[in-house]
C-alpha positions as CSV (number, residue, x, y, z in Angstrom):
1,X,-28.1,15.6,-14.6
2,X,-26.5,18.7,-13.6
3,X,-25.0,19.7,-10.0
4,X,-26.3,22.8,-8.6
5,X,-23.6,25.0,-10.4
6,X,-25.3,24.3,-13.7
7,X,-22.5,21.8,-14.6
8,X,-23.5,17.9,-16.2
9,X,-22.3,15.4,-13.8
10,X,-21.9,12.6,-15.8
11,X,-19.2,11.0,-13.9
12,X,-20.8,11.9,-10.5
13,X,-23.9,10.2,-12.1
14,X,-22.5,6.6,-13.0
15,X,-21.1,6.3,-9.9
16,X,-24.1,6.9,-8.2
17,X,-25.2,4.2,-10.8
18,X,-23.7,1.7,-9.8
19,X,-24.3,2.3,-6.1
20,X,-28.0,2.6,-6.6
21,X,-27.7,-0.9,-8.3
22,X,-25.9,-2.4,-5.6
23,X,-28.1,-1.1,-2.9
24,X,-31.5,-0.8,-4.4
25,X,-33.2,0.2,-0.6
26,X,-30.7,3.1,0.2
27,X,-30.2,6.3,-0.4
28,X,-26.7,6.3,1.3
29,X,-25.4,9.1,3.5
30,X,-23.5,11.7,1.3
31,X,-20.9,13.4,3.3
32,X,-20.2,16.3,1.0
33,X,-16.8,18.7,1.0
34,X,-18.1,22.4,1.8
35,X,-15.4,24.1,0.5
36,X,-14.3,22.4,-2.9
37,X,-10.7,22.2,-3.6
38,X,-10.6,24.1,-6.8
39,X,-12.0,26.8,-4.9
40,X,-9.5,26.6,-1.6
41,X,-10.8,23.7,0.2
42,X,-8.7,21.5,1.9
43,X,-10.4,18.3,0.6
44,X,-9.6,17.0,-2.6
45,X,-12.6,15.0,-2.6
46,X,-16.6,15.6,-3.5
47,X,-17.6,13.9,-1.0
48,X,-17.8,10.5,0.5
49,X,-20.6,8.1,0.2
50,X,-21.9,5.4,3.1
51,X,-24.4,2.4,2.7
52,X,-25.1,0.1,5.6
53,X,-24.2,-3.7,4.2
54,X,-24.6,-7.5,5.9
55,X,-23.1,-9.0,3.3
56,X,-19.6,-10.7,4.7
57,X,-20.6,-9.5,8.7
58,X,-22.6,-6.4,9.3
59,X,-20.1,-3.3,7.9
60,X,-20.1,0.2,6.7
61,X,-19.3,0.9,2.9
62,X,-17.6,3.8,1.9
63,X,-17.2,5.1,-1.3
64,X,-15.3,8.2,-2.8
65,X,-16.6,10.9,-5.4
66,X,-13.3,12.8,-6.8
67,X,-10.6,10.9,-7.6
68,X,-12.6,10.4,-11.4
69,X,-13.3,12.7,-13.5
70,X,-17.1,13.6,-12.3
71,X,-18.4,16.2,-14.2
72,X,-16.5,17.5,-17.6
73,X,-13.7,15.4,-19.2
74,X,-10.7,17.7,-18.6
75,X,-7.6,15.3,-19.0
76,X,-6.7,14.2,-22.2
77,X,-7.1,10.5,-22.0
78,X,-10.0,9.2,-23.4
79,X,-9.6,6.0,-22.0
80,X,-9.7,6.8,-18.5
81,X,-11.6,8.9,-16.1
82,X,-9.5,11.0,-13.6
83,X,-6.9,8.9,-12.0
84,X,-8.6,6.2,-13.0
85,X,-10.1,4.8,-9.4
86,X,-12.7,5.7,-7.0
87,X,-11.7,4.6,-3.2
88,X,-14.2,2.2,-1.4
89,X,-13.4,1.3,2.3
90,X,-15.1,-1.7,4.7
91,X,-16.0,-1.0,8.6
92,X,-17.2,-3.7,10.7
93,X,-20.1,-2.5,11.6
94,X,-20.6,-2.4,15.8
95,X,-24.2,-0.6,17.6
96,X,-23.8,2.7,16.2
97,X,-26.5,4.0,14.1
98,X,-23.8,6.3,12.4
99,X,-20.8,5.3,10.4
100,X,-18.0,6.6,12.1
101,X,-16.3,9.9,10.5
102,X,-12.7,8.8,10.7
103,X,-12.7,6.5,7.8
104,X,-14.0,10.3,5.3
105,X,-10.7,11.7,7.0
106,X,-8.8,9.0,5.8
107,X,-10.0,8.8,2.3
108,X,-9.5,12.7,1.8
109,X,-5.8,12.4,3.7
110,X,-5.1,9.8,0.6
111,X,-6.7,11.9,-1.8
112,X,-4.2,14.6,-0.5
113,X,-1.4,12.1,-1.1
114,X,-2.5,11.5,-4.7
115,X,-3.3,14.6,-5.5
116,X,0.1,16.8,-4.6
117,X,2.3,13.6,-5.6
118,X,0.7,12.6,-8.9
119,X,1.1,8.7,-7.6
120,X,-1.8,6.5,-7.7
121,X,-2.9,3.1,-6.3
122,X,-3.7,-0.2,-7.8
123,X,-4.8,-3.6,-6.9
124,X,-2.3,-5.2,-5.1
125,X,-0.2,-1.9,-4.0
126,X,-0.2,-1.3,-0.1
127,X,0.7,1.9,2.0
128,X,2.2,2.3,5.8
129,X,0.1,4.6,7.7
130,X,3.3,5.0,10.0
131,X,0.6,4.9,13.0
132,X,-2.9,3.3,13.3
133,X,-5.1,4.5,10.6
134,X,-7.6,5.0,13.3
135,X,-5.5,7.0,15.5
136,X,-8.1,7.8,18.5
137,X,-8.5,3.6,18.4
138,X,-6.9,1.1,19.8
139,X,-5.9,-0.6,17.0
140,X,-3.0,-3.0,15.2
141,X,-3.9,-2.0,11.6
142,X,-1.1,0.6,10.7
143,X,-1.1,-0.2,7.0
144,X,-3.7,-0.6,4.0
145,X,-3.7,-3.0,1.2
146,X,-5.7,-2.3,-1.6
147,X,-7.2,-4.8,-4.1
148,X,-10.3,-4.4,-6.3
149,X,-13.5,-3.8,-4.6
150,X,-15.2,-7.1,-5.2
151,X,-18.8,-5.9,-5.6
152,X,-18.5,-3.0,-7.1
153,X,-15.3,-4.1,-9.8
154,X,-14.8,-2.0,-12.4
155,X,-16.6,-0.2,-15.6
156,X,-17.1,2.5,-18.2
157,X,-18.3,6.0,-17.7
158,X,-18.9,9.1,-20.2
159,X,-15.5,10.2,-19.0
160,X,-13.5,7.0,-19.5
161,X,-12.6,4.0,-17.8
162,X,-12.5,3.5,-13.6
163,X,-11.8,0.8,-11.0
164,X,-13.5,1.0,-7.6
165,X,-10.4,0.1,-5.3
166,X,-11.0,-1.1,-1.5
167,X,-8.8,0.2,0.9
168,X,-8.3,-2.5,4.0
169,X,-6.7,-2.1,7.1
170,X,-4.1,-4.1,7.7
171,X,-1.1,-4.7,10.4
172,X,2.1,-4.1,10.2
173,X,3.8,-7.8,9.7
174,X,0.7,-8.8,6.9
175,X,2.0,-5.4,4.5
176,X,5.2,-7.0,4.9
177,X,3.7,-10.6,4.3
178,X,1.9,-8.9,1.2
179,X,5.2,-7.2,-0.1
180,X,6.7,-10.8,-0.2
181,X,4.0,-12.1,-2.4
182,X,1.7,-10.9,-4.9
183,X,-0.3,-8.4,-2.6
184,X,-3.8,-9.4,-4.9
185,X,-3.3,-13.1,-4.4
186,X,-2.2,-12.0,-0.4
187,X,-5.4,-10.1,0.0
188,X,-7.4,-13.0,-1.4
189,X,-5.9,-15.4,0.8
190,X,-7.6,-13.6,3.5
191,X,-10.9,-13.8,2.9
192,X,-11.7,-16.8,4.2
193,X,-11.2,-15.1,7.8
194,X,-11.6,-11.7,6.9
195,X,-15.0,-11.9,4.5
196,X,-14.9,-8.9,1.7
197,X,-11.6,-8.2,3.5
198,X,-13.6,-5.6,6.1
199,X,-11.9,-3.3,8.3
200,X,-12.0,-4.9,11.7
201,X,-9.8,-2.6,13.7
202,X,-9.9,-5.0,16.9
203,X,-8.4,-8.0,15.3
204,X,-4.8,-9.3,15.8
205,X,-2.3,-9.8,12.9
206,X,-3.7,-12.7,10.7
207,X,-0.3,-13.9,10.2
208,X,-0.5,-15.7,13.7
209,X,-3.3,-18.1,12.0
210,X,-1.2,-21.2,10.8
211,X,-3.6,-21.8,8.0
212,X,-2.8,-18.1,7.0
213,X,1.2,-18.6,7.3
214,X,0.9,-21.9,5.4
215,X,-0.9,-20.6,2.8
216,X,1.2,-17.5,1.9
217,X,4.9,-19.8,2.6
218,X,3.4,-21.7,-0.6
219,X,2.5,-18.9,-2.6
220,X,5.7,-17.3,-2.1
221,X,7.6,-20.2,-2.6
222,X,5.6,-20.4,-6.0
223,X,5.5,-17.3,-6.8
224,X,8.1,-15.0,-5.3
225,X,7.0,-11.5,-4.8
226,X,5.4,-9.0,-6.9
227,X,6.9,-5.8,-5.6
228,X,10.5,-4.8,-7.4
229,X,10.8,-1.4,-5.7
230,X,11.4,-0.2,-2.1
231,X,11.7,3.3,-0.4
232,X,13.6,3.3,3.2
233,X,14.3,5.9,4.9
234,X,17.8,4.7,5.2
235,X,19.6,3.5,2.3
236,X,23.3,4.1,1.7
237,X,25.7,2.9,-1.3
238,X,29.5,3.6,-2.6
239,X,32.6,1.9,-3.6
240,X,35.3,2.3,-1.1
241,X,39.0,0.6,-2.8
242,X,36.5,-1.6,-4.8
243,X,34.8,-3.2,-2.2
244,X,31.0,-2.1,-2.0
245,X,29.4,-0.8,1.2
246,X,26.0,-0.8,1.6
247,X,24.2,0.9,4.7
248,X,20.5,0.1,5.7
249,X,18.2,0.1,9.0
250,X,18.8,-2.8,11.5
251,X,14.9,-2.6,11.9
252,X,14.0,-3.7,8.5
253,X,16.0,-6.7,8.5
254,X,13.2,-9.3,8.5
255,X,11.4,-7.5,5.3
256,X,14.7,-7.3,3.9
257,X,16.0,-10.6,4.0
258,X,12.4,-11.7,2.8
259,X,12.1,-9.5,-0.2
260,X,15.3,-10.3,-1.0
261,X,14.8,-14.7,-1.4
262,X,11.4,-14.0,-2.6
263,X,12.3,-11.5,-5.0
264,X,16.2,-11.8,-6.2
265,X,15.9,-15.4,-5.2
266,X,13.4,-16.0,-8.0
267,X,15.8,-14.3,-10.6
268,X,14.0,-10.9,-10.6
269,X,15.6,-7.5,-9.4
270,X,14.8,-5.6,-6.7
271,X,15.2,-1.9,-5.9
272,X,16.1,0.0,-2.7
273,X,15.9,4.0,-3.0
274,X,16.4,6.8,-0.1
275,X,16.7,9.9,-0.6
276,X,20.1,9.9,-0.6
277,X,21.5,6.6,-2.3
278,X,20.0,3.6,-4.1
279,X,20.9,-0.1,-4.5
280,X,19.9,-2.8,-7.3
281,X,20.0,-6.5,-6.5
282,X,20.0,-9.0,-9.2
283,X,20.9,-12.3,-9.4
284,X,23.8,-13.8,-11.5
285,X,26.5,-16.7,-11.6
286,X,28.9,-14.5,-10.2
287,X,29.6,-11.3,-8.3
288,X,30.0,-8.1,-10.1
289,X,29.8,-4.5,-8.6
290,X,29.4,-1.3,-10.8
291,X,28.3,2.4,-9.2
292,X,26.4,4.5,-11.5
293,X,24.9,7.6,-11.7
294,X,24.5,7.1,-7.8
295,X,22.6,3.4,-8.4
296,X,25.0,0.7,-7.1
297,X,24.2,-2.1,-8.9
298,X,25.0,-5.3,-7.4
299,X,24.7,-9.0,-8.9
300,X,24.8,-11.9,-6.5
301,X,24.8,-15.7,-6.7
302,X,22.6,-17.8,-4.8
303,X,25.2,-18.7,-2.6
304,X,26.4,-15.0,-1.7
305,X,22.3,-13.8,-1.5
306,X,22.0,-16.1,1.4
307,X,25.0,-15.4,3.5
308,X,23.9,-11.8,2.9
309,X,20.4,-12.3,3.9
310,X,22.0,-14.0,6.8
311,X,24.0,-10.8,8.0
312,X,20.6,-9.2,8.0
313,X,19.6,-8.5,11.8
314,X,17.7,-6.5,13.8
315,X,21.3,-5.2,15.6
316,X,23.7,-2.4,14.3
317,X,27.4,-3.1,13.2
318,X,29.2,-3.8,10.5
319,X,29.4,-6.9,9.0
320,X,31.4,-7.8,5.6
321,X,31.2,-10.8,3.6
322,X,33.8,-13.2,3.7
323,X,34.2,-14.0,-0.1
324,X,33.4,-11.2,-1.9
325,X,33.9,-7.6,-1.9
326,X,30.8,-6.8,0.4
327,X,30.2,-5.2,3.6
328,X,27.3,-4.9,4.8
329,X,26.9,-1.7,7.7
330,X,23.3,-1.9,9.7
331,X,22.2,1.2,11.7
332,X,20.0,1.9,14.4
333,X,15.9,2.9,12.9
334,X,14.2,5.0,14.4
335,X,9.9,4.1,14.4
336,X,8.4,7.5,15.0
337,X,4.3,8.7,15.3
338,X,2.4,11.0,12.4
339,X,4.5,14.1,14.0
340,X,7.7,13.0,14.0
341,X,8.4,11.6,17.4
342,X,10.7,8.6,18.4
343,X,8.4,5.6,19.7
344,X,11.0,2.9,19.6
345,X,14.7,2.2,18.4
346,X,15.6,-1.0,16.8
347,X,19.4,-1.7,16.3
């Protein structure tokens, strides 16, 4: 089938596939860019495709055309369409008789991400929204998790291989909760409140339901955490008279200090980055220091991970360790909206 340029939409068309298949009696609302972005436009995708669903509780699917290759194959892997993903979000679904046009805004303000940054999601990544992702809403979900759309899976197009990857809303202290553990197995471990993991933007953190907290303690304790790479805004690192000084935000102390036993803890290294310094934990039978190429690279022992984690606060000063050439400096963070303005100061 060809799009009304002439072109064969062969990519376009298994998507559409697969949809059909999964919702025989719809035709779907197509929200469709007017201005493509190879021409100009300012959204990167297609379009945006809805379907009424009551599997899980009554909710809105969306589904992106754009991030895959949809018409010609252009890149030169065979084995993959595009970036390899189509987005697909969940809305509870309320009395409207028309899904709600933030979520389109949404997927085409990731689409811009992915598209000027090169970087792409997978199952099991997440994202702060530094804000609510709904912002006219009232609304704790400031972050998204993402995790294999478990309907529509994966499969095989003309163009190469795809994923369809579900965005879900989630707050602030369950993307840190997720970042502890493995954020696929995290996301799973939600579905027995949160069915197909829908977007419900009313609901309060799920990490106040004990069954919830019990259930990710053990898989963290099991498993440690899958994430081995963090980007704060404020990360600094140098050797002063051989004793290393590291700098970071008093308001990520609690992520920190979690990420930190769940990752180092478990014998794997972990990765802080700022733009201006960067720091490598890894655990060892005794403390060595070495600054390179800007990367300080420190090895602790289990015995000086936890009196550092411990030194890890949500209050600014300066706080070296009392065997080993450490100090550890915490500064004031500053949590500020989409434009850039101070909400709160921690430290």
């Amino acid at each position: 089938m060809c799009d009304e340029t002439g072109l064969e939409q062969v990519g376009f068309d298994a998507i559409a596939e697969a949809l059909n298949t999964l919702y025989p009696d719809q035709a779907g609302a197509f929200y469709r860019t007017i201005v493509p972005y190879a021409l100009g436009g300012n959204d990167p995708l297609d379009g945006v495709q809805v379907f009424k669903s009551e599997r899980g509780m009554p909710h809105w699917h969306y589904v992106t055309y754009g991030f895959t290759e949809l018409y010609e194959k252009e890149t030169d892997n065979p084995e993959e369409s595009g970036y390899g993903f189509e987005l697909t979000f969940r809305l509870k679904r309320g009395e409207e008789e028309q899904p709600p046009a933030w979520p389109i805004n949404l997927l085409q303000n990731l689409a811009r991400y992915v598209f000027s940054s090169g970087n792409v999601f997978g199952s099991g990544h997440h994202m702060s929204c530094n804000g609510p992702i709904a912002l006219e809403e009232d609304t704790e979900l400031t972050a998204l998790g993402f995790r294999t759309d478990i309907e529509l899976g994966e499969m095989d197009t003309p163009n190469g291989h795809m994923v369809f990857l579900q965005a879900v809303g989630i707050t602030d202290d369950e993307m840190s909760a997720m970042m502890c553990w493995n954020g696929e197995k995290f996301l799973a471990s939600l579905e027995p409140f949160l069915p197909l993991c829908i977007t419900d933007l009313p609901r309060p953190s799920l990490m106040e339901n004990p069954k919830v907290q019990r259930v990710w303690e053990s898989g963290v304790e099991a498993d440690g955490s899958s994430t081995g790479f963090l980007y704060l805004d404020e990360v600094g690192a140098q050797l002063q008279q051989e004793r290393a000084m590291i700098r970071l935000g008093a308001g990520h102390d609690a992520i920190l200090a979690n990420m930190l036993r769940a990752r180092v803890g478990k014998g794997r290294s972990l990765y802080l980055q700022s733009k201006e310094a960067a720091v490598l934990f890894e655990l060892g039978e005794r403390f060595q220091k070495d600054l390179c190429d800007g990367v300080l690279h420190l090895t602790l022992t289990k015995t000086t991970l936890e009196e550092f984690c411990s030194l890890l606060k949500p209050h600014a000063g300066v706080y070296p360790l009392p065997d080993v050439p450490l100090t550890l400096e915490l500064v004031p963070t500053k949590i500020t909206d989409q434009d850039g303005n101070v909400l709160k100061v921690i430290g």
